[in-house]
PDB file of the backbone (N, CA, C, O) and the ligand in Angstrom, with CONECT records:
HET     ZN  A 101       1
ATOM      1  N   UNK A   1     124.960   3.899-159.514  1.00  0.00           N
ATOM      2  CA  UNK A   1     124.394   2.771-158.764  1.00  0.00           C
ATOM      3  C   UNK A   1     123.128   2.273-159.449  1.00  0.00           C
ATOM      4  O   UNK A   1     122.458   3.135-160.016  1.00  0.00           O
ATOM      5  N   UNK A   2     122.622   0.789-159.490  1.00  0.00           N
ATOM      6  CA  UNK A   2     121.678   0.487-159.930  1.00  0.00           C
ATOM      7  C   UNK A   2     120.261   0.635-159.291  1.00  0.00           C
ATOM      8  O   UNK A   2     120.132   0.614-158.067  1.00  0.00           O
ATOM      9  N   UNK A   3     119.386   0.758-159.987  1.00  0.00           N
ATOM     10  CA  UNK A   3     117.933   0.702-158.874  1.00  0.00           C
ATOM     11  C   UNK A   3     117.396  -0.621-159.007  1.00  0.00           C
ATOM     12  O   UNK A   3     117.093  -1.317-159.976  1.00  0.00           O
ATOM     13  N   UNK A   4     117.372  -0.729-158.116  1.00  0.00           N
ATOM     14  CA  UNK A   4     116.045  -2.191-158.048  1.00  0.00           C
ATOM     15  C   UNK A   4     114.687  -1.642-157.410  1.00  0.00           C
ATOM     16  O   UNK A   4     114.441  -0.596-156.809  1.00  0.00           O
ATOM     17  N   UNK A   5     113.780  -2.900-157.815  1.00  0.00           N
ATOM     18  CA  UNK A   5     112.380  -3.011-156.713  1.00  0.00           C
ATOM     19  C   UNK A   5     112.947  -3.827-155.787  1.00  0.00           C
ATOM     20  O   UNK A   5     113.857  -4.654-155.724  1.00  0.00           O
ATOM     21  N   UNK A   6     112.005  -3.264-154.986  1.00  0.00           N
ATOM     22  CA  UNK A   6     111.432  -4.173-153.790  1.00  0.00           C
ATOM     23  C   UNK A   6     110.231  -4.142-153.704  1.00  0.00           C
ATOM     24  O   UNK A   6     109.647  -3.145-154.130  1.00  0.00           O
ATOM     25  N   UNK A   7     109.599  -5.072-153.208  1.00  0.00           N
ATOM     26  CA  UNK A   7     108.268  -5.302-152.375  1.00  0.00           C
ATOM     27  C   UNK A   7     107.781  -6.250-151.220  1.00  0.00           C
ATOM     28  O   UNK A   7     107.891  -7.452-150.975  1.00  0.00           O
ATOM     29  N   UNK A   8     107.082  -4.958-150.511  1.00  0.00           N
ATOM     30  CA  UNK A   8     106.655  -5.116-148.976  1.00  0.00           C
ATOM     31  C   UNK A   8     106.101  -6.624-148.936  1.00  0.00           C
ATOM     32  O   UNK A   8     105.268  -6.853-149.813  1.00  0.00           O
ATOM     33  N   UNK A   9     106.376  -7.580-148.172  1.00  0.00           N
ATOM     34  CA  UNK A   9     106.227  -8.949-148.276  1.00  0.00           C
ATOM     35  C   UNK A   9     104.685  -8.796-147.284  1.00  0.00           C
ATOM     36  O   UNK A   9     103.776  -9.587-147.536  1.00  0.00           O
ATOM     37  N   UNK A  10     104.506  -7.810-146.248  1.00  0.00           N
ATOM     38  CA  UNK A  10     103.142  -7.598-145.764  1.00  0.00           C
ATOM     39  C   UNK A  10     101.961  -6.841-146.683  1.00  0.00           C
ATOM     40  O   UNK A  10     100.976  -7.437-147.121  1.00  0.00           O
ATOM     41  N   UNK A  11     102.124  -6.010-146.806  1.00  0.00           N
ATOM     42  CA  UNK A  11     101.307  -4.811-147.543  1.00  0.00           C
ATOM     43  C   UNK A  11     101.302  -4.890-149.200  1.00  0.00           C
ATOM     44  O   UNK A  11     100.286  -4.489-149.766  1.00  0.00           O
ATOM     45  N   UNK A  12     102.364  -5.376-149.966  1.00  0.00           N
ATOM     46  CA  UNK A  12     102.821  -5.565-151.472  1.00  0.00           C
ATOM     47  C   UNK A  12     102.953  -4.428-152.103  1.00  0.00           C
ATOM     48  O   UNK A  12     102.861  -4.302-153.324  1.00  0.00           O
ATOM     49  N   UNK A  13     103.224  -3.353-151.136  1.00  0.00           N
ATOM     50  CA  UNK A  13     104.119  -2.065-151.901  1.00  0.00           C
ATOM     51  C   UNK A  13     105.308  -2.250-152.622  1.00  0.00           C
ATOM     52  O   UNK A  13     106.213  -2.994-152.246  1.00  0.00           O
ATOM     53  N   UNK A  14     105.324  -1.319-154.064  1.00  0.00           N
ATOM     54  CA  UNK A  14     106.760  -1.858-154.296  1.00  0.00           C
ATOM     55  C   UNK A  14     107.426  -0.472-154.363  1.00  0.00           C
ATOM     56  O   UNK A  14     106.656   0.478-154.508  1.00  0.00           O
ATOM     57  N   UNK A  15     108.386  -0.285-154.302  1.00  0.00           N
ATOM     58  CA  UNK A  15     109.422   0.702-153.870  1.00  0.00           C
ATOM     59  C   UNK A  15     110.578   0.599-154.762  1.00  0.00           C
ATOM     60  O   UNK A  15     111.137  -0.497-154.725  1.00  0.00           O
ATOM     61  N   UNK A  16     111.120   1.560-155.634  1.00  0.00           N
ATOM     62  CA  UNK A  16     112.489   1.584-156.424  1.00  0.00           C
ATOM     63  C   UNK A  16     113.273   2.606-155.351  1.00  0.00           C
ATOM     64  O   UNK A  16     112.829   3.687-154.964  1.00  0.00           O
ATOM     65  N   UNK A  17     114.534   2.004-154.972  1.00  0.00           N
ATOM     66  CA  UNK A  17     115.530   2.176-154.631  1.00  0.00           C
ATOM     67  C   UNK A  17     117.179   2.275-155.268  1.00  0.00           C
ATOM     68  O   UNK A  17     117.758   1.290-155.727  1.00  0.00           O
ATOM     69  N   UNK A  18     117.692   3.436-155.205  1.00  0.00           N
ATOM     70  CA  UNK A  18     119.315   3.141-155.518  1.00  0.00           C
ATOM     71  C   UNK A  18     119.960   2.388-154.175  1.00  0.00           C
ATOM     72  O   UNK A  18     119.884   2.711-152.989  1.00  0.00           O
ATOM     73  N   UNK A  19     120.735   1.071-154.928  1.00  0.00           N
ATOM     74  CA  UNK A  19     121.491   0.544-154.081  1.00  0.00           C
ATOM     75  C   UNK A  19     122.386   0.181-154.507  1.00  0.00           C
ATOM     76  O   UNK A  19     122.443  -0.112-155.701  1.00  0.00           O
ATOM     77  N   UNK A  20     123.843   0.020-153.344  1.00  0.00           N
ATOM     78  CA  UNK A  20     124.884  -0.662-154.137  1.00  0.00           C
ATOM     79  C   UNK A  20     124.146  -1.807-154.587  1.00  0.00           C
ATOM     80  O   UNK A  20     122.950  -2.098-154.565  1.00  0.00           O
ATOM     81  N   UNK A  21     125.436  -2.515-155.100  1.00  0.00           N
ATOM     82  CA  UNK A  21     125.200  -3.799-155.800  1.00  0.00           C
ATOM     83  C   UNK A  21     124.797  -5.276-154.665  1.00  0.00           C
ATOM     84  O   UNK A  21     125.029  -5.599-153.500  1.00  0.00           O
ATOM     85  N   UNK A  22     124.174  -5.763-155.696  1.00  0.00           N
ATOM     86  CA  UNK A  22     123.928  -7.267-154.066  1.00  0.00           C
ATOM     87  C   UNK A  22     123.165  -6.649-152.700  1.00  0.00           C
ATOM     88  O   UNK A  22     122.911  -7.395-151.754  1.00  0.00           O
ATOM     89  N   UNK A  23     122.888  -5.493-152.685  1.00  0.00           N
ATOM     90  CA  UNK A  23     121.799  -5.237-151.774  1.00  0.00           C
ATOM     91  C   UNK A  23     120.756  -6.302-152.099  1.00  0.00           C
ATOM     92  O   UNK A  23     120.375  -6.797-153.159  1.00  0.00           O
ATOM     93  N   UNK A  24     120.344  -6.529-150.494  1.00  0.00           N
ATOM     94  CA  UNK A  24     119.175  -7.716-151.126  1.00  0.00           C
ATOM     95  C   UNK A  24     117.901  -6.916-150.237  1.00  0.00           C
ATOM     96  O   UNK A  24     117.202  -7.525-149.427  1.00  0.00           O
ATOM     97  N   UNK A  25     117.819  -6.156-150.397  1.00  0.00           N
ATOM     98  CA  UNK A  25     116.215  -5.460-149.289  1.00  0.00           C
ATOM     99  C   UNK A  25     116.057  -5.484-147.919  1.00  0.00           C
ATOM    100  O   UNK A  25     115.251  -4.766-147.328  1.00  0.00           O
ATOM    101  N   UNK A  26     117.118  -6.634-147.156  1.00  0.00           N
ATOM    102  CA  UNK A  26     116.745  -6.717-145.646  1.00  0.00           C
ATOM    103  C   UNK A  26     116.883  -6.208-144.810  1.00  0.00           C
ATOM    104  O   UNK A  26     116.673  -6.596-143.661  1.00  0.00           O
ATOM    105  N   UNK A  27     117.371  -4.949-145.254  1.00  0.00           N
ATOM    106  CA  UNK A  27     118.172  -4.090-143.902  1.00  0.00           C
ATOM    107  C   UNK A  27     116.528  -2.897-144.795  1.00  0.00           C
ATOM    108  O   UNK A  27     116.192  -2.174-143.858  1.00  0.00           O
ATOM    109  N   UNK A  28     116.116  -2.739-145.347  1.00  0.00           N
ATOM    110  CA  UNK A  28     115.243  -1.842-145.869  1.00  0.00           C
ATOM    111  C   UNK A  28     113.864  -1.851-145.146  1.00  0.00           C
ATOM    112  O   UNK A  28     113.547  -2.889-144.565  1.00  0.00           O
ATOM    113  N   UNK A  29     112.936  -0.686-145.129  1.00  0.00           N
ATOM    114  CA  UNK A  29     111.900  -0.981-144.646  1.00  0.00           C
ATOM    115  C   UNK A  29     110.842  -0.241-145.359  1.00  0.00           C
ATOM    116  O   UNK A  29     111.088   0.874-145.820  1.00  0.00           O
ATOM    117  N   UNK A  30     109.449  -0.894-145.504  1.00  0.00           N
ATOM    118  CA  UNK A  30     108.565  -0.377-146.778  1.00  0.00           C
ATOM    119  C   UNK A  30     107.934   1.114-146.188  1.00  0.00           C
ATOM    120  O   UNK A  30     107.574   1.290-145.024  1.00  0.00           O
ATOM    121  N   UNK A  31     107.905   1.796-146.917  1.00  0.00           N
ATOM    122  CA  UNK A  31     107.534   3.190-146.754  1.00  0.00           C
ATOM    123  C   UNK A  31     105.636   3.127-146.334  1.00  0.00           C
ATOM    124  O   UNK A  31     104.965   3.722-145.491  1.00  0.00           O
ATOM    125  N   UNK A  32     105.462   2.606-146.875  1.00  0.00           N
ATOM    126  CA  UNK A  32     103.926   2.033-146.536  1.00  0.00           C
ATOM    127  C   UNK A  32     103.436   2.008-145.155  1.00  0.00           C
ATOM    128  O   UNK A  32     102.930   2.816-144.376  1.00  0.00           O
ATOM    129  N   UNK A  33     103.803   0.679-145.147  1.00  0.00           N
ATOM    130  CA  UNK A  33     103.720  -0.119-143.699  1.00  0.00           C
ATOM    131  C   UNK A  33     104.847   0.375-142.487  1.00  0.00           C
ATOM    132  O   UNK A  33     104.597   0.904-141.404  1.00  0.00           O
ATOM    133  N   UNK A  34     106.237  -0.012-143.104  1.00  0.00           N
ATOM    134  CA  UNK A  34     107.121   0.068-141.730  1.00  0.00           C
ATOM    135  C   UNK A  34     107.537  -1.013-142.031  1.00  0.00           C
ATOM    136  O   UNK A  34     108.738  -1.051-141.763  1.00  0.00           O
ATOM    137  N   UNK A  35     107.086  -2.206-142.579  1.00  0.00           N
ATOM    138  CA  UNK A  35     107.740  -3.466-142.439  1.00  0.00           C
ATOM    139  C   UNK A  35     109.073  -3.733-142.735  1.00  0.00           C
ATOM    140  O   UNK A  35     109.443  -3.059-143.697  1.00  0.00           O
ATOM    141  N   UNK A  36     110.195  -4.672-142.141  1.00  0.00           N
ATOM    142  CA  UNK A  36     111.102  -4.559-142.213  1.00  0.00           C
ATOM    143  C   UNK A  36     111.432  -5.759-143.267  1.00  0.00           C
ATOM    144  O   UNK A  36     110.634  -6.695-143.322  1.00  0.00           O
ATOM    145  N   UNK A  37     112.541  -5.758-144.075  1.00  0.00           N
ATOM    146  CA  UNK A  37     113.103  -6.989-144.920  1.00  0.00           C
ATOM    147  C   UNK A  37     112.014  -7.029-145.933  1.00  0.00           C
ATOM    148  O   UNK A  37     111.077  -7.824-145.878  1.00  0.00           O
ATOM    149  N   UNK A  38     112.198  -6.043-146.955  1.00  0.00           N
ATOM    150  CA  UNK A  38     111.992  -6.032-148.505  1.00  0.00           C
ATOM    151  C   UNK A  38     112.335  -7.176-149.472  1.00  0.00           C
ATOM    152  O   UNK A  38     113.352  -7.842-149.282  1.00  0.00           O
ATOM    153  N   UNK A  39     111.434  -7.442-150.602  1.00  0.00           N
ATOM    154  CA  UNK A  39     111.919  -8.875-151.346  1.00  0.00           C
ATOM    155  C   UNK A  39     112.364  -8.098-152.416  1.00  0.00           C
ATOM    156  O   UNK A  39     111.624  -7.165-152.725  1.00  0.00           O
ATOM    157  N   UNK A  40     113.491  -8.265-153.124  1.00  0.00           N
ATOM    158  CA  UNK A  40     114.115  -7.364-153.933  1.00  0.00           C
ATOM    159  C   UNK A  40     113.194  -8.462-155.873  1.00  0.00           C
ATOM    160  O   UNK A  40     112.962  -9.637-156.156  1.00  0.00           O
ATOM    161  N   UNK A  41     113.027  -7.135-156.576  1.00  0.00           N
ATOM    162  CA  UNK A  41     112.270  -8.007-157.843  1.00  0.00           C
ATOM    163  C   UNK A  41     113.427  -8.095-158.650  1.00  0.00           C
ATOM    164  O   UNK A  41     114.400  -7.370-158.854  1.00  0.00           O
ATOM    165  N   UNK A  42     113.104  -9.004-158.978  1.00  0.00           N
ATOM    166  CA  UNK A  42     113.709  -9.234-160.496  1.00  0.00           C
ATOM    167  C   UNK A  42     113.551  -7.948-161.902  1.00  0.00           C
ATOM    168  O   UNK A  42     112.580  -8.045-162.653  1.00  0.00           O
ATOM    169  N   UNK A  43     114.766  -6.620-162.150  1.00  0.00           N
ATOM    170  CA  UNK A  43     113.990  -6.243-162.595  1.00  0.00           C
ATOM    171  C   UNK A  43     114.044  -6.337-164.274  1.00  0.00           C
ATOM    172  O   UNK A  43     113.433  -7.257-164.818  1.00  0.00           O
ATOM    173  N   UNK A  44     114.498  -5.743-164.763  1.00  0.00           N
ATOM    174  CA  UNK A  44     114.360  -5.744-166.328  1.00  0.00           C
ATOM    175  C   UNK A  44     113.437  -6.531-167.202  1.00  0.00           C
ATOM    176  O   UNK A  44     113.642  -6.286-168.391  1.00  0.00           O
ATOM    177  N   UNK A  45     112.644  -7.255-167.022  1.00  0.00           N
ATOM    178  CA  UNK A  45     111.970  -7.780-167.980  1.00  0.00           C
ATOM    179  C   UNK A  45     110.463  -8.257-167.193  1.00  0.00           C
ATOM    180  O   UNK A  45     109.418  -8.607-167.742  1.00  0.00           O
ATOM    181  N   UNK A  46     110.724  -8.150-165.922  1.00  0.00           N
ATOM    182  CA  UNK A  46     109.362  -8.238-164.859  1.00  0.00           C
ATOM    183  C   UNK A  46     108.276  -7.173-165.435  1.00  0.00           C
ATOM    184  O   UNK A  46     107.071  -7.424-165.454  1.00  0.00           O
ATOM    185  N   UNK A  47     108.847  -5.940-165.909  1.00  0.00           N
ATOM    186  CA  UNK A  47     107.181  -5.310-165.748  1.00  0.00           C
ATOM    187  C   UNK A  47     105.995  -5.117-167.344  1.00  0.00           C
ATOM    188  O   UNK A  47     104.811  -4.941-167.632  1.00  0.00           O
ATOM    189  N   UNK A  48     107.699  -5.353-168.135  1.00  0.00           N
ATOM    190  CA  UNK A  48     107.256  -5.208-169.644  1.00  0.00           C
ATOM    191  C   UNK A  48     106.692  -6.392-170.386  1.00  0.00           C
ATOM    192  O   UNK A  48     107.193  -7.503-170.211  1.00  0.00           O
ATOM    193  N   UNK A  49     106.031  -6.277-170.918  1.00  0.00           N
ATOM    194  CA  UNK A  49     105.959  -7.619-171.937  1.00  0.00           C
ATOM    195  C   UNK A  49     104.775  -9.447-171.221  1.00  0.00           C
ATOM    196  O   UNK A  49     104.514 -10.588-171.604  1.00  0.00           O
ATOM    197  N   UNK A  50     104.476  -8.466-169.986  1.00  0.00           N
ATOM    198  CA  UNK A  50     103.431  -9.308-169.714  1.00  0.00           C
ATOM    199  C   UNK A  50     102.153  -9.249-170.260  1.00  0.00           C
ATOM    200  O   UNK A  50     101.627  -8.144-170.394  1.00  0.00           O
ATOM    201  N   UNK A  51     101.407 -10.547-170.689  1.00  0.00           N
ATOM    202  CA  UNK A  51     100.239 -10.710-171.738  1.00  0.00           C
ATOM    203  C   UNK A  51      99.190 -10.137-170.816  1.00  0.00           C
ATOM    204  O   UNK A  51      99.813 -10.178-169.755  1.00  0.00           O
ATOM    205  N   UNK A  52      98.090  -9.664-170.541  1.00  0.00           N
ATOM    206  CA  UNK A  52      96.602 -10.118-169.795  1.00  0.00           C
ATOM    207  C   UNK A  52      96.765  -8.922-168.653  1.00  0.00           C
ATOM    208  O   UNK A  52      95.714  -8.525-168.149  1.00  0.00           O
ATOM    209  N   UNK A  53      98.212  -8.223-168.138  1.00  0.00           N
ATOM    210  CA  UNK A  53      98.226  -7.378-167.239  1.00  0.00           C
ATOM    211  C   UNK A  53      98.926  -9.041-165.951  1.00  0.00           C
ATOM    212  O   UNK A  53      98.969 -10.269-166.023  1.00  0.00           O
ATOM    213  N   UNK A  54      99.288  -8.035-165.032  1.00  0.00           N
ATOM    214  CA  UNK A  54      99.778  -9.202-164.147  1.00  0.00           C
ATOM    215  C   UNK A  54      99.114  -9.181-162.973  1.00  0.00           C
ATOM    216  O   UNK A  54      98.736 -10.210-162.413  1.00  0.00           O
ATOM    217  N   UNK A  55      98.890  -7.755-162.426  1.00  0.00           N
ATOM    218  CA  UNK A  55      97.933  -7.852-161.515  1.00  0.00           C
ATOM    219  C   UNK A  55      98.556  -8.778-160.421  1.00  0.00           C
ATOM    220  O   UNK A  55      99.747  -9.089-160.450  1.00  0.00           O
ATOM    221  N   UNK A  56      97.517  -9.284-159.265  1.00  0.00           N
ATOM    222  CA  UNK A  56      98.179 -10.609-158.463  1.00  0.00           C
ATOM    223  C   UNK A  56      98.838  -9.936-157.570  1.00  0.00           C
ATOM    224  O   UNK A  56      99.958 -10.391-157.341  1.00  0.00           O
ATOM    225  N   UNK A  57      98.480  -8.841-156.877  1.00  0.00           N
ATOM    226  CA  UNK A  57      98.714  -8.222-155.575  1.00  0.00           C
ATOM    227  C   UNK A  57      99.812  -7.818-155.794  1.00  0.00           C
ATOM    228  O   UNK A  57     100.577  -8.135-154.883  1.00  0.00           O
ATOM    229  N   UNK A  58     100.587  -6.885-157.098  1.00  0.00           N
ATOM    230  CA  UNK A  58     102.193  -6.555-157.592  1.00  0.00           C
ATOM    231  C   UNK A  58     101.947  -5.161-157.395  1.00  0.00           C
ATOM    232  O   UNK A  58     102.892  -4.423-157.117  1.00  0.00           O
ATOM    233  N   UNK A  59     100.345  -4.547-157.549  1.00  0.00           N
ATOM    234  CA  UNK A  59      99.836  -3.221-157.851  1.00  0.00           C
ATOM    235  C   UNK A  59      99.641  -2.580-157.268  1.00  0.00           C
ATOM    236  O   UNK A  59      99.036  -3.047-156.303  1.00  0.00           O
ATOM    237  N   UNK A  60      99.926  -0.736-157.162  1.00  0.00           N
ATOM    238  CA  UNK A  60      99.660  -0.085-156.222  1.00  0.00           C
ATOM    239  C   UNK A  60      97.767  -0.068-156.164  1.00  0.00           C
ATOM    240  O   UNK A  60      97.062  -0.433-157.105  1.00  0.00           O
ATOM    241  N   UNK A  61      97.379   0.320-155.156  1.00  0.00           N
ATOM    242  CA  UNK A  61      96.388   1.028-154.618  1.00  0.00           C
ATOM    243  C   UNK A  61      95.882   1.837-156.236  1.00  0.00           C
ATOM    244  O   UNK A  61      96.573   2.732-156.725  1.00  0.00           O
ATOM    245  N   UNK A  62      94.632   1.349-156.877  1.00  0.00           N
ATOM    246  CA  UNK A  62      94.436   2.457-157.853  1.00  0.00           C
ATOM    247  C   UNK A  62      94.605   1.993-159.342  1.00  0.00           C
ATOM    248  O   UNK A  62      93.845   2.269-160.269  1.00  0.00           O
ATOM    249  N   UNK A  63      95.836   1.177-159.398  1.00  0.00           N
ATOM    250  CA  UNK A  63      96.400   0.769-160.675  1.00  0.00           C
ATOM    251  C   UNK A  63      94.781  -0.104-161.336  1.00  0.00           C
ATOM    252  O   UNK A  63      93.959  -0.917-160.915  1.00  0.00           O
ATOM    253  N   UNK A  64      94.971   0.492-162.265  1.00  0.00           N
ATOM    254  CA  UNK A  64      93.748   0.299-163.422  1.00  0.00           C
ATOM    255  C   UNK A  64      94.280  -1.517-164.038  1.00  0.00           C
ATOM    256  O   UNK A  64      93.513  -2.205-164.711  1.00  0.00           O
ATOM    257  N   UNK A  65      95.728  -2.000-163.610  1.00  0.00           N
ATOM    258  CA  UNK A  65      95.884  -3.372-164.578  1.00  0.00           C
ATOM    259  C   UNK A  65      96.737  -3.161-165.565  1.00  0.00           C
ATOM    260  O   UNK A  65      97.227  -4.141-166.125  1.00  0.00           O
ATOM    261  N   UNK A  66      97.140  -1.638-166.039  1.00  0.00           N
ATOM    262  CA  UNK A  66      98.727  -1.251-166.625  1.00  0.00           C
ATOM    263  C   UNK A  66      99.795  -1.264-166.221  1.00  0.00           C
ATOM    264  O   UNK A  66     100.836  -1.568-166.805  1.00  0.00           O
ATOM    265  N   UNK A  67      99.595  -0.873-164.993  1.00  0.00           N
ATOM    266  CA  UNK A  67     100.708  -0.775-163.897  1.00  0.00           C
ATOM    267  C   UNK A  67     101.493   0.428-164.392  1.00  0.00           C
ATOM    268  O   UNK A  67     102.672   0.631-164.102  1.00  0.00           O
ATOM    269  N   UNK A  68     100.765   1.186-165.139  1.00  0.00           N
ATOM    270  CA  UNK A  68     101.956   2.489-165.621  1.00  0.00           C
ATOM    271  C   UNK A  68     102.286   3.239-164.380  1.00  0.00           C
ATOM    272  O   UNK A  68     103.443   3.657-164.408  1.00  0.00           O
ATOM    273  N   UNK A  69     101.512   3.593-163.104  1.00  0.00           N
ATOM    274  CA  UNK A  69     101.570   3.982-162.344  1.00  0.00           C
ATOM    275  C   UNK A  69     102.481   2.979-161.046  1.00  0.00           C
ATOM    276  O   UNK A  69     102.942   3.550-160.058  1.00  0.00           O
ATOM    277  N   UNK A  70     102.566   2.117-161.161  1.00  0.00           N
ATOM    278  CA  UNK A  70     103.036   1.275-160.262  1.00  0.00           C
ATOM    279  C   UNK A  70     103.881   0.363-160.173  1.00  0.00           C
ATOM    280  O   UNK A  70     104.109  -0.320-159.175  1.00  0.00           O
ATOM    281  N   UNK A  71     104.415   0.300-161.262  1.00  0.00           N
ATOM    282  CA  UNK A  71     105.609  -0.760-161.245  1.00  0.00           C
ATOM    283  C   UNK A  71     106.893   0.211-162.369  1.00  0.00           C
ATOM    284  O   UNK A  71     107.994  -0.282-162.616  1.00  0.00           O
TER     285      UNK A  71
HETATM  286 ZN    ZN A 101     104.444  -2.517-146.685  1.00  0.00          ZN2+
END
């Protein structure tokens, strides 16, 4: 099965999950908060290869702007 992200559309936790396929996050709820209906990311090329760091509320709690820890 593939993993995707999600992230908490309240809080901006993001969460890797195995899901079937075409899962879209809404039946999911963020481990964080509780909130219900996850935004599923785009993943393969979202976390690598960004210039400057991306930052912009994507980051856990802590993340220094690498995101090695968080995405
Ligand atoms: Zn949350």
């Amino acid at each position: 099965m593939p993993m995707y992200e999600f992230k908490c559309p309240r809080c901006g936790s993001v969460t890797t999950e195995l899901c079937k396929m075409g899962e879209k996050g809404d039946e999911l709820s963020c481990k964080e908060c509780g909130a219900l209906g996850l935004k599923r990311l785009i993943s393969g090329f979202a976390s690598l290869g960004v210039s400057g760091g991306n930052g912009g509320g994507n980051c856990a709690p802590g993340c220094s702007g690498n995101c090695s820890g968080c995405h």
